[in-house]
C-alpha positions as CSV (number, residue, x, y, z in Angstrom):
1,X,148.8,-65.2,-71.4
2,X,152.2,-65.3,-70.0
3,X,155.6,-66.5,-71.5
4,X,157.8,-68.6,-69.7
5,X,160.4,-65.9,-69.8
6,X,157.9,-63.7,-67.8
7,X,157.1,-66.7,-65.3
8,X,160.5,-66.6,-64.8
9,X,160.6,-63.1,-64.4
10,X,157.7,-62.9,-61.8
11,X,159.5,-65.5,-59.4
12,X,162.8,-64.2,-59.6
13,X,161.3,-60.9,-58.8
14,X,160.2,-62.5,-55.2
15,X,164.1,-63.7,-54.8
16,X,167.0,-62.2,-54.1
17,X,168.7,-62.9,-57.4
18,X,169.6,-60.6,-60.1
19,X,166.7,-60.3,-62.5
20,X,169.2,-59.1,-65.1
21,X,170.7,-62.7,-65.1
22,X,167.4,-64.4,-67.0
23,X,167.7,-64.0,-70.7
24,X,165.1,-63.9,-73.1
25,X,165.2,-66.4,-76.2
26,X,163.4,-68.4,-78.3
27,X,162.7,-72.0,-78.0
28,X,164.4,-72.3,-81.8
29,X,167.2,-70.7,-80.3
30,X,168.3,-73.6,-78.2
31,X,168.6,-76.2,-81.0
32,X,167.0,-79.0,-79.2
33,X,166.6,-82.7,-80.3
34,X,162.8,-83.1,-79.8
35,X,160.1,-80.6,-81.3
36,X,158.1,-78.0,-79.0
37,X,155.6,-75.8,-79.8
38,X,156.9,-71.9,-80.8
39,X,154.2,-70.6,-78.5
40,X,154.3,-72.2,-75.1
41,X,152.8,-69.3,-73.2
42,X,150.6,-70.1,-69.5
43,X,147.1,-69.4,-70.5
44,X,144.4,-70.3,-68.0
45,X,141.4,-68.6,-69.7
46,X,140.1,-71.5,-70.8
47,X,139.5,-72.4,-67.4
48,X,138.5,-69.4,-66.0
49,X,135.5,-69.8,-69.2
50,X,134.2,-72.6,-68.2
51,X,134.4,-72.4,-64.9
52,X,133.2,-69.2,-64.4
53,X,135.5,-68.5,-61.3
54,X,138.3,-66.0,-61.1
55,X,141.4,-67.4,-61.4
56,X,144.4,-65.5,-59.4
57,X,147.2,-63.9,-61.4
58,X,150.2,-65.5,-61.5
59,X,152.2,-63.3,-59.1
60,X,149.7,-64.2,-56.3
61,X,150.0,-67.8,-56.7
62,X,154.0,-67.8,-56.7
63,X,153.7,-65.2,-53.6
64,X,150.8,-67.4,-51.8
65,X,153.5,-70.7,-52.7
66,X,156.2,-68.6,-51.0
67,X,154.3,-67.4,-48.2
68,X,153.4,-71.4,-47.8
69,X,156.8,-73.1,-47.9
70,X,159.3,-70.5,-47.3
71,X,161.3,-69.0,-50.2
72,X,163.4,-72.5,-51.4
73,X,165.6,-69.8,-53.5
């Protein structure tokens, strides 16, 4: 599983921004009109169950995207 925070942290890392500049918090922090989940974390293994295929990490996808496009940051 990964947090948002460290989906964050994984592209940032591929950027020339300062990683120190994305803050952690919690989604009860932000006081927001509509209701979301507490635990909002990217889990794919689900998928990768009933599939049976591998499923690549996170940090290869956002490097394959970059590779693909160009780094839009």
């Amino acid at each position: 599983m990964l947090t948002k925070y460290e989906f964050a942290k994984a592209v940032i890392s591929l950027t020339n921004f300062d990683p120190n500049k994305i803050i952690k918090s919690s989604i009860v922090d932000l006081n927001l009109p509509a209701k979301r989940p507490g635990n909002m974390s990217l889990d794919n293994s689900l998928l990768k169950s009933v599939t049976g295929n591998e499923i690549p990490s996170v940090q290869d996808m956002i490097e394959w995207i970059m590779q693909d496009v160009g780094n839009p940051l």
